[in-house]
C-alpha positions in Angstrom: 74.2 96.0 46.3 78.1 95.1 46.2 77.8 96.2 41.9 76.4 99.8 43.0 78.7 100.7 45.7 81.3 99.4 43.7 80.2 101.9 40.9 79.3 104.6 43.3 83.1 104.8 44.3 84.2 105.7 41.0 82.1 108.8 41.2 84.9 111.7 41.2 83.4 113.1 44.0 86.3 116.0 44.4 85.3 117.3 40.8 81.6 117.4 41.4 82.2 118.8 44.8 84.2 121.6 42.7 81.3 121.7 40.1 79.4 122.5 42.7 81.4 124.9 44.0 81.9 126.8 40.4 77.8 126.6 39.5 76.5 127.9 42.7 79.5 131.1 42.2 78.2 131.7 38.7 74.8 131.7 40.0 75.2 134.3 43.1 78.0 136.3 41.0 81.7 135.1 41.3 83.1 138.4 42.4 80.0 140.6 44.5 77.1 137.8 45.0 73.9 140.4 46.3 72.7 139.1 49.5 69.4 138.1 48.2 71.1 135.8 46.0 72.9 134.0 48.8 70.1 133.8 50.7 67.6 132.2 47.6 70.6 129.3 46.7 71.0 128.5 50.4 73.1 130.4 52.9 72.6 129.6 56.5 71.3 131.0 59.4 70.6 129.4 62.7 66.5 131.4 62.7 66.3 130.0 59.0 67.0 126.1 59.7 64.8 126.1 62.8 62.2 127.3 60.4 61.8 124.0 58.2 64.8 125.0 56.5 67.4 122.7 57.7 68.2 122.0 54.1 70.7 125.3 54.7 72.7 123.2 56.9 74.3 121.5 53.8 73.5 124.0 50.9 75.7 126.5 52.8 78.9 124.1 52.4 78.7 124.5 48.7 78.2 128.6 48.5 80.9 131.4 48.6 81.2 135.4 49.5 83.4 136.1 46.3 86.0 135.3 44.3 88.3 135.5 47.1 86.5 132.7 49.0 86.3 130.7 46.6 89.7 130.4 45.3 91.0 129.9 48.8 88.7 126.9 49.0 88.9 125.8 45.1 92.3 125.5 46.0 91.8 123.3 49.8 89.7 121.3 48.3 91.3 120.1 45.1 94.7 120.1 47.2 93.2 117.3 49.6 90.4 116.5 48.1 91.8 113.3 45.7 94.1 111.5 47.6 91.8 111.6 50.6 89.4 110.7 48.0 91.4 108.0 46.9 91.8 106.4 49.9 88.8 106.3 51.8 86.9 106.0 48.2 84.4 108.0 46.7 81.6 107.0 49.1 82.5 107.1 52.4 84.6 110.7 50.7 80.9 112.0 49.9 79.7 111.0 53.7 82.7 112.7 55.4 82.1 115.8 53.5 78.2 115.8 54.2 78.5 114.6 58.2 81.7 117.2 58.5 79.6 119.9 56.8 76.7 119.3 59.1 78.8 119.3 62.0 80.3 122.8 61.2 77.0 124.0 60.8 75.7 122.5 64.0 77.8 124.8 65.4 77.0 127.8 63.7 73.1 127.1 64.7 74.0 126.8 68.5 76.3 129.0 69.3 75.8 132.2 66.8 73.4 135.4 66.6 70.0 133.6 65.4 70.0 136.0 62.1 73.6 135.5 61.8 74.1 134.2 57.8 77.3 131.9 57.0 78.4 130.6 54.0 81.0 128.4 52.4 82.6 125.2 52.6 85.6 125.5 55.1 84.3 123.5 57.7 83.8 120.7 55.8 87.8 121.0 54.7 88.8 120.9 57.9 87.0 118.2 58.1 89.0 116.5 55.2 92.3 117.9 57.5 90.8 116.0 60.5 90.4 112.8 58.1 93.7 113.1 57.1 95.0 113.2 61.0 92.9 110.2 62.0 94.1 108.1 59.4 97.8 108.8 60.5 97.3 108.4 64.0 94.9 104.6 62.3 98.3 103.9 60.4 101.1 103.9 62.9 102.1 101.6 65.4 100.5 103.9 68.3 98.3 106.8 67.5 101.0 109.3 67.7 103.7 107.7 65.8 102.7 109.7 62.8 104.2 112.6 63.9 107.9 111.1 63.3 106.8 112.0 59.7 107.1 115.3 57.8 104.4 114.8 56.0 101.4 114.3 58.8 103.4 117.0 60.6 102.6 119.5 57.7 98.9 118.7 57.7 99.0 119.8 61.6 100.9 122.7 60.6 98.4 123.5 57.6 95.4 123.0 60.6 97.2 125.6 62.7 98.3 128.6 60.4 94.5 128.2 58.9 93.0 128.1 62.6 95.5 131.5 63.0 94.0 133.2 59.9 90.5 132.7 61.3 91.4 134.6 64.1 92.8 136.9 62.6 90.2 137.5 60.2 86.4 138.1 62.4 84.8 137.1 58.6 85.8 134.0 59.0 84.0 131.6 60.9 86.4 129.7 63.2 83.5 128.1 65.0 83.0 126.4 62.2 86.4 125.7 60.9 87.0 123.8 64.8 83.7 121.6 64.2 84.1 120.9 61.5 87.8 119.6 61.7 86.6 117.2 65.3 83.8 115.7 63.0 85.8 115.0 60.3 88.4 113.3 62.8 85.9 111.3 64.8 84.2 110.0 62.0 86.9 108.9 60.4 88.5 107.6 63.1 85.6 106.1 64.5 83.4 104.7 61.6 85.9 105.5 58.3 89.3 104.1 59.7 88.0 101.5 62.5 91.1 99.1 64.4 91.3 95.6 62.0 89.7 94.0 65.2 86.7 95.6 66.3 86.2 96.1 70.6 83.2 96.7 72.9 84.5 100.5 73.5 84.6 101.0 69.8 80.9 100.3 69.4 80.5 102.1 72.8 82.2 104.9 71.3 80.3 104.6 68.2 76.8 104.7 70.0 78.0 107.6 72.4 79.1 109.9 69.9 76.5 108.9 67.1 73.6 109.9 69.6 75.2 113.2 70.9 76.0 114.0 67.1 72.0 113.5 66.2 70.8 115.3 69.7 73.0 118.5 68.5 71.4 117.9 65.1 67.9 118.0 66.3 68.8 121.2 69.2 69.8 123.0 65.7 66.5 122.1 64.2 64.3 122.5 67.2 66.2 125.0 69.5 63.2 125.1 72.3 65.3 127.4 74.5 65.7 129.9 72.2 64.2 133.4 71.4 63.2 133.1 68.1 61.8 129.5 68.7 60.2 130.8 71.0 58.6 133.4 69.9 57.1 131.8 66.2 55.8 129.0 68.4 54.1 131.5 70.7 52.6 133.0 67.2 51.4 129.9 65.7 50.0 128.8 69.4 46.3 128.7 70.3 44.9 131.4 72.8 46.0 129.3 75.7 49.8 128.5 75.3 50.8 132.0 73.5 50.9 133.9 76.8 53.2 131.1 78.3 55.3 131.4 75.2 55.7 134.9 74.7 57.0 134.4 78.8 59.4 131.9 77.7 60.8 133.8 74.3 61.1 137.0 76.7 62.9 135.2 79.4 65.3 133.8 76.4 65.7 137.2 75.2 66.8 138.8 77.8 68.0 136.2 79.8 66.3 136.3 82.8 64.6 134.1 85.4 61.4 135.2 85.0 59.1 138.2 83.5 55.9 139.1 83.9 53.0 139.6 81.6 53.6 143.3 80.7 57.1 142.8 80.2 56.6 139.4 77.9 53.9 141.8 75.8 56.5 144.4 75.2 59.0 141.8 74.3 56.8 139.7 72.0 55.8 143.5 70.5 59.2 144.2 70.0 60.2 140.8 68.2 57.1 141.4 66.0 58.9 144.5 65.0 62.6 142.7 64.5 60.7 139.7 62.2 59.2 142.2 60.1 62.0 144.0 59.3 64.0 140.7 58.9 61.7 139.5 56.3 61.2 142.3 55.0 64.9 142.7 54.0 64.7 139.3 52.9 62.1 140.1 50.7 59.6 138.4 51.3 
């Protein structure tokens, strides 16, 4: 077991991210990738990964609007990618760029539009930029010492003029960007960069935020308060539970307390509409 880790972690994990990164472009078109193209290699969209398609919630991390995009994150990634690389190793390097990727799209499936689509593979640079800030504040003396140093100074400065950008840019997803920098930094801090001496409140902390990060996980997968949920449960339901259903996706929709019957027919009437359309425009 020691033999393949040990073999694992001289995977260049930074050039097959960027592989990746260059295949999936040539695929969807570097410079104007169509829309159905996105959507067929993996784009995400909170309605989509509720709908057995939680695959998105990765593939995304690796797909880009243009050429734009991609050089902005070509040139994030292979600018923190290796040394970061280099010293957490190329294993526990691929597992911060998976859990920070999942984390930034965790928030993208709970707190945007359900047909909302995102792509690309910012959130998990930030978290890299979150790695790089926990190991720091892991390295010093006290957790804040680092910032006596220029050089853990810059990567804060690097996190705030890109946090600036994606506000002032409403294309870019900043929801995303600020998950996935606080997953990167708590699971490197937590499980990547643990004290030499390990405590009861680090396993404490390591239980605590390991089950809140699966419960998120599963609310993106299975979001049973939500219209859309709702409403293809309430279509796939037998006789007795649809009515019920098409109550609950109504009172989602429009966020009320209650509706009654008429109203949740109209409703479930009017989502049939808005499905069709969106699958129709999806093509399929």
């Amino acid at each position: 077991m020691k033999g393949l880790l040990a073999q694992a972690d001289e995977i260049p994990v930074t050039l097959v991210i960027a592989l990746a990164y260059a295949t999936l472009a040539i695929l969807t078109d570097p410079f104007q990738p169509p829309t159905d193209k996105l959507d067929r290699y993996g784009w995400l969209m909170p309605t989509l990964a509720a709908d057995g398609e939680a695959w998105r919630m990765l593939s995304c991390a690796f797909l880009h609007g243009g050429i734009v995009h991609l050089a902005f994150n070509f040139m994030m990634l292979l600018g923190l990618g290796p040394a970061l690389e280099r010293s957490l190793g190329s294993v526990r390097f691929a597992l911060l760029y998976v859990v920070s990727s999942l984390g930034a799209s965790i928030a993208v499936c709970l707190l945007y539009h359900p047909w909302q689509p995102v792509i690309g593979g910012s959130g998990a640079l930030f978290g890299m930029m979150g790695a790089l800030v926990a190991l720091n504040m892991r390295s010093g003396r006290h957790l804040f010492s680092f910032l006596d140093f220029e050089g853990p100074r810059r990567v804060i400065g690097m996190i705030v003029v890109n946090l600036l950008i994606g506000l002032l840019f409403p294309f870019v997803s900043n929801t995303a960007h600020v998950a996935g920098l606080v997953t990167g930094f708590a699971f490197t801090f937590l499980w990547l960069a643990p004290p030499r001496e390990p405590s009861t409140s680090l396993r404490q902390w390591r239980a605590a935020t390991g089950a809140l990060f699966l419960s998120l996980l599963f609310a993106s997968i299975a979001p049973v308060a939500r219209f859309d949920w709702l409403h293809r449960q309430a279509k796939a339901a037998d006789p007795a539970m649809q009515a019920a259903l098409h109550r609950a996706a109504a009172m989602a929709f429009q966020d009320l307390p209650a509706v009654n019957d008429e109203v949740a027919a109209a409703i479930a009437q009017f989502l049939d509409k808005e499905f069709a359309d969106f699958e129709r425009e999806r093509g399929h």
